[in-house]
C-alpha positions in Angstrom: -25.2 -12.0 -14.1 -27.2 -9.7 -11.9 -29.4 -7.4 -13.1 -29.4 -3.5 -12.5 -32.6 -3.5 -10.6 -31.2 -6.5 -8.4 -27.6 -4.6 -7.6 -29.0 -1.8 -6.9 -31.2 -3.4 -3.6 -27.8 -5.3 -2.3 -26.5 -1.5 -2.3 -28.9 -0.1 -0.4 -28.6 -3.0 2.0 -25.0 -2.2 2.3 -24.3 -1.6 6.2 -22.9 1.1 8.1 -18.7 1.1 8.3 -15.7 2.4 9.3 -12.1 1.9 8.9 -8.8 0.8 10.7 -5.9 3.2 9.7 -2.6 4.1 11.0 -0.1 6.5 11.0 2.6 4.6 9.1 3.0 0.8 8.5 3.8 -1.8 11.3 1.5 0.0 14.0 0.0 -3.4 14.1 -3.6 -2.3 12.7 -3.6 -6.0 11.4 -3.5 -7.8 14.9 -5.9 -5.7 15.5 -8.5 -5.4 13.1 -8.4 -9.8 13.0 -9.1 -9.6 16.8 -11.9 -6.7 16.5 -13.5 -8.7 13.9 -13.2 -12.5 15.8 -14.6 -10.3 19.3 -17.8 -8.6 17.5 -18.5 -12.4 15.6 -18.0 -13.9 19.2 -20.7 -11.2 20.0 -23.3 -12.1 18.0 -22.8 -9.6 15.0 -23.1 -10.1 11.3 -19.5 -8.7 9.8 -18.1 -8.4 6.8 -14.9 -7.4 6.1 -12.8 -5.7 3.3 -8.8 -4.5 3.4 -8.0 -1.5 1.6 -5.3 -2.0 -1.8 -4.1 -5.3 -3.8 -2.8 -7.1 -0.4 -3.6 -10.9 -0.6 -2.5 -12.1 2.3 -4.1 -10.0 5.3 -7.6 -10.9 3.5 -6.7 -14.1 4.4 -6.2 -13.6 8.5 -9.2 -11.6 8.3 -11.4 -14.4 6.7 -9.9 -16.8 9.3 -11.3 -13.8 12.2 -14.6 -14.5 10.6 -13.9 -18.7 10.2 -15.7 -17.2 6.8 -13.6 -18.3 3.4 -14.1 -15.2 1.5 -15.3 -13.1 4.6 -13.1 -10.2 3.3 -12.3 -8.5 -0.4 -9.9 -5.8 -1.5 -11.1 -2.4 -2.5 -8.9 -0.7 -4.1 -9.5 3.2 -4.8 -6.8 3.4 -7.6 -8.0 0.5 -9.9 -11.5 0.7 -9.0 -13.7 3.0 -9.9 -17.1 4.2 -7.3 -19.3 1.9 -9.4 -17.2 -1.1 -9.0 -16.2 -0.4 -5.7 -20.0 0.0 -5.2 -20.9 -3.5 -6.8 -18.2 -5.4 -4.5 -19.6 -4.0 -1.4 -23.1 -4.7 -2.3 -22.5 -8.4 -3.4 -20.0 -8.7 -0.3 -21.9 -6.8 2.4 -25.3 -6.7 1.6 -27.0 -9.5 4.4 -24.2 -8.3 7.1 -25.1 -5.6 10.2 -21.5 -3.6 10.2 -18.6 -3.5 7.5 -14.9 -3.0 8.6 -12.1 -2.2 6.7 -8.4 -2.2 7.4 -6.7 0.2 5.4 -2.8 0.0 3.8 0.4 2.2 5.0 0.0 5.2 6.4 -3.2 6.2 6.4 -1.9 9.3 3.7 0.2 7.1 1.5 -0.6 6.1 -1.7 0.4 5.5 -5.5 3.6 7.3 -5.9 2.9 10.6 -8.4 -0.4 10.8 -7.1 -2.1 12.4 -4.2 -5.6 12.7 -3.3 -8.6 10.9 -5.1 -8.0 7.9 -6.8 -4.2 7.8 -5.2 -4.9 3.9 -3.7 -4.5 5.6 -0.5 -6.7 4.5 2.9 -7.8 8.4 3.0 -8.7 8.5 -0.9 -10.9 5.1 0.0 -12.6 6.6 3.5 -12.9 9.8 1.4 -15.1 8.1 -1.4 -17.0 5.9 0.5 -17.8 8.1 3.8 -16.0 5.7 6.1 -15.2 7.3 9.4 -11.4 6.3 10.2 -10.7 4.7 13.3 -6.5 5.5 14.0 -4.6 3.0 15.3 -1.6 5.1 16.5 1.9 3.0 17.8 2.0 4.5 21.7 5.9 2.8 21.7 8.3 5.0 23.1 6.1 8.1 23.3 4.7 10.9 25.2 2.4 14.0 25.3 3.7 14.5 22.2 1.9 11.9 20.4 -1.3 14.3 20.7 0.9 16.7 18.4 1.0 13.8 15.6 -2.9 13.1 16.1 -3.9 16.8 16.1 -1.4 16.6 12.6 -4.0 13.5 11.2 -7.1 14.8 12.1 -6.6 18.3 10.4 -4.7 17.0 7.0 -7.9 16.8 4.7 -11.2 17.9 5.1 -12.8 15.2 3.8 -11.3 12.3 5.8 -12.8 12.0 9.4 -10.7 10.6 12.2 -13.8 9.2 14.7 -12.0 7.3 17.3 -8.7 6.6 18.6 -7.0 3.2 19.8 -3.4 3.2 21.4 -1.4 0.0 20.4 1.7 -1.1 22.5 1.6 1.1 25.6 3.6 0.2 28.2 1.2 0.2 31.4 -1.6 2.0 33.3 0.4 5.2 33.8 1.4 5.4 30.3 -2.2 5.5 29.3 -3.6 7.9 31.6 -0.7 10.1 30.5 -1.5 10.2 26.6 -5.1 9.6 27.1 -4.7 13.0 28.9 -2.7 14.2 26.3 -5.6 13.7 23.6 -8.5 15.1 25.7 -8.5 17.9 24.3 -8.1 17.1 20.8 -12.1 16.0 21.3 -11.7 12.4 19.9 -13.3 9.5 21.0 -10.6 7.3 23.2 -11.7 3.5 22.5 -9.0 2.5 24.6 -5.5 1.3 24.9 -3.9 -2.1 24.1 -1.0 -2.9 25.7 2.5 -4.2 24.1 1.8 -8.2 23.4 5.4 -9.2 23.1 4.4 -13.3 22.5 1.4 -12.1 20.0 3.3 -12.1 16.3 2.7 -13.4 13.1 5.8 -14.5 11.4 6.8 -12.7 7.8 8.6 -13.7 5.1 10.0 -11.7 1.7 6.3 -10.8 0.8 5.1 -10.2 4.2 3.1 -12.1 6.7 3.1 -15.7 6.2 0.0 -17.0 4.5 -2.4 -17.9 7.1 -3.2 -20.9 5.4 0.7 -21.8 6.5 0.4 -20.2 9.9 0.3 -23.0 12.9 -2.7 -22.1 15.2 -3.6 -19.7 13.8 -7.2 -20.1 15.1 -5.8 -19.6 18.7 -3.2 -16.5 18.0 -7.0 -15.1 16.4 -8.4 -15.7 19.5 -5.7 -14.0 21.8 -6.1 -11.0 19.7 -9.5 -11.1 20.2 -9.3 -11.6 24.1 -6.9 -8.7 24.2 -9.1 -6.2 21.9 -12.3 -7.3 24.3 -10.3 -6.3 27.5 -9.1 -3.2 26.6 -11.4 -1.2 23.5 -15.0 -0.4 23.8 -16.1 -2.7 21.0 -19.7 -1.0 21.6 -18.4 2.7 20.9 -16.2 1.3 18.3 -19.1 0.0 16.4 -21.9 2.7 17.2 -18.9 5.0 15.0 -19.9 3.7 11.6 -21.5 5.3 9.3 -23.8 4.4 6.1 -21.9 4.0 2.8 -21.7 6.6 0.0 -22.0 5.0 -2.7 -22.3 5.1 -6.5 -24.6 3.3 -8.9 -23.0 0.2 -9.0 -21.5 -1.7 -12.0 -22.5 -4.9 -13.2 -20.0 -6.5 -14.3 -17.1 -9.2 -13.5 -13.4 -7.1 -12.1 -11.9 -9.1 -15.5 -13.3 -10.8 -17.9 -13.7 -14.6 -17.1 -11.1 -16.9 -18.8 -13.7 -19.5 -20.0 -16.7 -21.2 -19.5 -15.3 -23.6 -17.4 -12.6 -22.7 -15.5 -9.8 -24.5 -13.3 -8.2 -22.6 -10.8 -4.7 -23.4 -9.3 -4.7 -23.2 -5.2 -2.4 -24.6 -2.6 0.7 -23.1 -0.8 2.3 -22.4 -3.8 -0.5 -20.7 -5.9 -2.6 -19.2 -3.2 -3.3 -15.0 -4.9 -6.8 -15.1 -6.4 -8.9 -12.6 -5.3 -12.2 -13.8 -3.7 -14.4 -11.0 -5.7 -12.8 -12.3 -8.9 -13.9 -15.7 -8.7 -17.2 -14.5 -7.2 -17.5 -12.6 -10.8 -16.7 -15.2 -12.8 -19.3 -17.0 -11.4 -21.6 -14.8 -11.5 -21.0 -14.1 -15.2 -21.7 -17.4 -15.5 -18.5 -19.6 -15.8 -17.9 -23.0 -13.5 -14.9 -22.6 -11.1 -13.1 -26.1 -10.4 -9.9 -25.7 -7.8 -7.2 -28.4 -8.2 -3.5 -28.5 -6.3 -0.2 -28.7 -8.3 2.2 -29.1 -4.9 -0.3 -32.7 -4.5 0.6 -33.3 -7.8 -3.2 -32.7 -9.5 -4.4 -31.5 -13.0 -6.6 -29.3 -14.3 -10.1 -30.4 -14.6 -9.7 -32.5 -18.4 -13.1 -30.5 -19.0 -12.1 -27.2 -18.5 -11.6 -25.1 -21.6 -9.1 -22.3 -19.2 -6.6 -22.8 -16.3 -5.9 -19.7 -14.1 -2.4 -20.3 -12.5 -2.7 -17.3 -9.9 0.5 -15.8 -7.9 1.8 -17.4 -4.8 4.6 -18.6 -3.6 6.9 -20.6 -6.3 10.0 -20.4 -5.5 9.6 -21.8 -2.3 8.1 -25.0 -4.0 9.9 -25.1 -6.7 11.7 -28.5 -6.5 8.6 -30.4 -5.9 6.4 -28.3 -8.1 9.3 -29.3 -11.0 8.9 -33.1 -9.6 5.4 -33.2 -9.9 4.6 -34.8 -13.2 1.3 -35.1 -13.3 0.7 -31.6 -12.6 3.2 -30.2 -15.5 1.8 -32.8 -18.3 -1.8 -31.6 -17.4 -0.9 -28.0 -17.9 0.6 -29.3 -20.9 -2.0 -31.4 -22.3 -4.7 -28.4 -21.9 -2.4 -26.0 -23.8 -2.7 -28.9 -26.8 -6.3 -29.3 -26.6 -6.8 -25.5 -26.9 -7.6 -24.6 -23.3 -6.8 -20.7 -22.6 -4.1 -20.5 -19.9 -3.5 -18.0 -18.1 -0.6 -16.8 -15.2 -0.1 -13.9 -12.4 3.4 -13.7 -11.1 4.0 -16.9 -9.5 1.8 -18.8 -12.0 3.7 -17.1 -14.4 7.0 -18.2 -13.4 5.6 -22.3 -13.4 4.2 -21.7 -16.9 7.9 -20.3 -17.6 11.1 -23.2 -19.4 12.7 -22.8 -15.9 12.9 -21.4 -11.9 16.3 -20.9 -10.5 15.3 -20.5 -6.0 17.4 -18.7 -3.8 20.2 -21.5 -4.1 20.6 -21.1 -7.6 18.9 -24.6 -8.2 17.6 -24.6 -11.3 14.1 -26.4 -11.6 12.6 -27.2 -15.1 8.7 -25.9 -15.0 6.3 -26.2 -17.2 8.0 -24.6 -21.1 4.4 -23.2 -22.2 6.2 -19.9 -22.8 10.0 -19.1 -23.6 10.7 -17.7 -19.8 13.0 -18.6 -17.1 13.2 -16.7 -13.8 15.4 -16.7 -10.7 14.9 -16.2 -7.0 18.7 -16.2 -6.5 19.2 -12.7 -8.2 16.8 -10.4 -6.2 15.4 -7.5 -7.0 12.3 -6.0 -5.9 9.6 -5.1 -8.2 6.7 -3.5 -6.4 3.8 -0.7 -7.6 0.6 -0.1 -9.7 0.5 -0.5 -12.9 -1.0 1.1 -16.4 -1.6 -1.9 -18.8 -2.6 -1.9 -22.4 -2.7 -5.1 -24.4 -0.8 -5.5 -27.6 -0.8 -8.0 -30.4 -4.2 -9.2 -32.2 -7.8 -9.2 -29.8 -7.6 -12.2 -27.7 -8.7 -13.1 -23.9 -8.3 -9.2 -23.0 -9.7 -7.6 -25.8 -9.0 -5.7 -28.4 -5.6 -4.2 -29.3 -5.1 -1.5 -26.6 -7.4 -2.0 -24.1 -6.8 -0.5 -20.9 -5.9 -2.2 -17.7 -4.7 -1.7 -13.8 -3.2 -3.6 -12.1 -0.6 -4.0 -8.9 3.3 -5.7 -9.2 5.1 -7.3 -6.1 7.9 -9.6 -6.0 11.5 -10.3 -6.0 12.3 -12.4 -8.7 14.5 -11.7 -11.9 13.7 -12.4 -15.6 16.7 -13.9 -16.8 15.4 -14.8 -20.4 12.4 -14.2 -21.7 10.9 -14.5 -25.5 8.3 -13.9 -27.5 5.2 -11.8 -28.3 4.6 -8.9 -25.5 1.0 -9.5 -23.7 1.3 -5.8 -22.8 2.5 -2.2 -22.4 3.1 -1.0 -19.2 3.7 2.4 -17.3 3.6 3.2 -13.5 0.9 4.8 -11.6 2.7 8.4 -12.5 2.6 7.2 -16.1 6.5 6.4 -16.9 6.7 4.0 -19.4 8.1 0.8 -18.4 7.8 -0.7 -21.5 6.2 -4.3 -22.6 5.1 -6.7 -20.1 4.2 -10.7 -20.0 4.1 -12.9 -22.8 1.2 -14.7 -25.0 1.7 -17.7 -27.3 -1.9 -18.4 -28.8 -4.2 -19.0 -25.9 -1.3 -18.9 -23.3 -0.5 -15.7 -21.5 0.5 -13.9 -18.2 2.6 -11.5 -16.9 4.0 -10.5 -13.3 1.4 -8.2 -12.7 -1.7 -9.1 -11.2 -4.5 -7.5 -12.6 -7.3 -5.6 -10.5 -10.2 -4.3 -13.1 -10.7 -3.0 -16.5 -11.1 -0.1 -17.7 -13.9 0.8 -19.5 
């Protein structure tokens, strides 16, 4: 594990940043944060990368921009305090020249209860950190007026800074001049104007954007984005905006505690949700990380004593994930030898009796706890949560300590028995009442967890 004296020089090497907000969702800040970042690595420049919130999936597109696996980790203002948020950028940043962020939502929006610090929001993040914002405002459909809704941004809260504009999806030359005009006098840096890309979209699914490990060329949709952002934005006043890092004295320790010594790590298609910055603590703190694939059918390492089945995917897998022998015997045979084993959402459904997909096929998974689950019955489950374990100290310490952590899927418990793993509440603090399951050494839950408290 590093030492205090050691964190505390990959702070200070932390590089100047700024963010990537937007107004609302769907401005297409994505597109074009993974084709800023691909166009300043095409120029030479050391980047790194980090998107705002418990997303999975855009870190992915944005490590692809970078052709760097983990090139980009979540920071995420209401699970993270400034130490922790400190240490992740110092481990993550330290050797690179400029840091960009993309945030979530609007660039307002946040946990719902909440407002202000500590609210998960892009502003609360820019706020804590001293990130300049960079808006990324939808130009669809609109007129002078926009400079109305800009003006609106700019003066909401003091302590966020709105340093430079980009217009996404204009519709030609004279619609550019016309709102550039708009915005002069609003005094903020134009970097320029993008125009609409009809052929340039990444295809969604229930979750959102499909995985880019699942997206066909995706190397060449990267590149497009970046040919478009290096047309149209000054990439050189977009970078000479950021700004050194405020940062706390950083922590030192892992986001969770690791799961083992040696530890074997579910990823493929169907299991795909572990954060970078986790793993990276785990190994800092000392544990072995070995990756194996259920959908081709592969086991955990015999010689780990843990196996983290992360979220994913499932139900989309489900037949061949329930056909895949060797994989659900080798879960099995490390629950007998004693191995902790521990699932997130998806993983938790596979550790489940049995996974019902959106046919209302029923698929036999792997019976390590008394669960079954259906994608047929929908319902969405989505927010932070408030965790505190239950039951005797195990894996996540003592009775009652305190967790955060974020829930986001569609499924449906349609039995479930056994001993709670937790008790939950929302971000405003409504009890929700107990969460997961844990049998011995074998736990999980549908949230996944960000950091603990304390």
């Amino acid at each position: 594990m590093i030492d205090g004296a050691a964190m505390s020089a990959a702070v200070s090497a932390a590089p100047p940043g700024l963010i990537f907000a937007a107004p609302s969702t769907g401005s297409g800040k994505t597109l074009i944060t993974m084709g800023t970042l691909r166009a300043l690595a095409r120029g030479g420049r050391r980047i790194a990368a980090f998107k705002t919130g418990p997303d999975y999936i855009d870190p992915a597109f944005h490590s692809a921009a970078l052709d760097r696996e983990g090139g980009c980790i979540n920071l995420d203002g209401w699970a993270m305090d400034d130490s922790m948020l400190a240490m992740l950028l110092g481990r993550h940043a330290g050797d690179a020249d400029l840091l960009i962020g993309e945030g979530v939502m609007g660039l307002f929006d946040g946990a719902r209860g909440m407002s202000g610090r500590d609210d998960g929001s892009t502003a609360d993040l820019a706020s804590r950190l001293g990130l300049p914002v960079v808006l990324v405002v939808d130009a669809k459909g609109q007129g002078a007026s926009l400079a109305a809704l800009v003006e609106g941004f700019a003066r909401h809260r003091d302590t966020v800074r709105i340093a430079g504009l980009i217009l996404n999806r204009v519709s030609g030359e004279a619609h550019a001049a016309l709102l550039q005009a708009a915005l002069a006098p609003l005094g903020i840096p134009f970097l320029g104007a993008i125009p609409h890309a009809a052929d340039l979209v990444l295809p969604s699914r229930h979750l959102g954007l499909v995985q880019a490990r699942e997206t066909a060329d995706l190397s060449a949709i990267i590149d497009r984005a970046a040919d478009l952002v290096e047309r149209h934005l000054d990439l050189a006043a977009l970078a000479g905006l950021a700004r050194p890092l405020t940062l706390a004295q950083p922590a030192s320790t892992p986001l969770l505690p690791p799961l083992g010594q040696r530890i074997a790590v579910a990823h493929d298609d169907a299991l795909a949700f572990a954060y970078p910055a986790l793993l990276d603590g785990w190994r800092r703190a000392g544990s072995e990380i070995t990756l194996f694939s259920p959908l081709a059918d592969e086991t955990p390492d015999p010689s780990a004593n843990a196996v983290y089945l992360p979220g994913g995917y499932p139900e989309l897998q489900a037949g061949k994930l329930a056909d895949n022998a060797k994989f659900l015997a080798g879960l099995r045979g490390a629950a007998l030898a004693g191995a902790v084993i521990y699932g997130e959402c998806g993983g938790y459904m596979v550790m489940g009796d049995s996974l019902t997909d959106a046919d209302g096929r029923v698929h036999h998974m792997a019976g390590l706890l008394r669960l079954s689950t259906s994608f047929a019955a929908r319902k969405l489950h989505l927010g932070y949560r408030q965790l505190r374990t239950l039951g005797d100290e195990s894996l996540f310490g003592p009775p009652d300590s305190a967790y955060r952590g974020h829930e986001f899927h569609y499924a449906s418990i349609v039995a479930e028995q056994g001993k709670p793993l937790f008790a939950a509440s929302d971000a405003a603090g409504v009890a929700l009442g107990p969460m997961g399951l844990r049998s011995g050494r074998i736990m999980g839950s549908f949230v996944h967890l960000l950091a603990k408290l304390g």
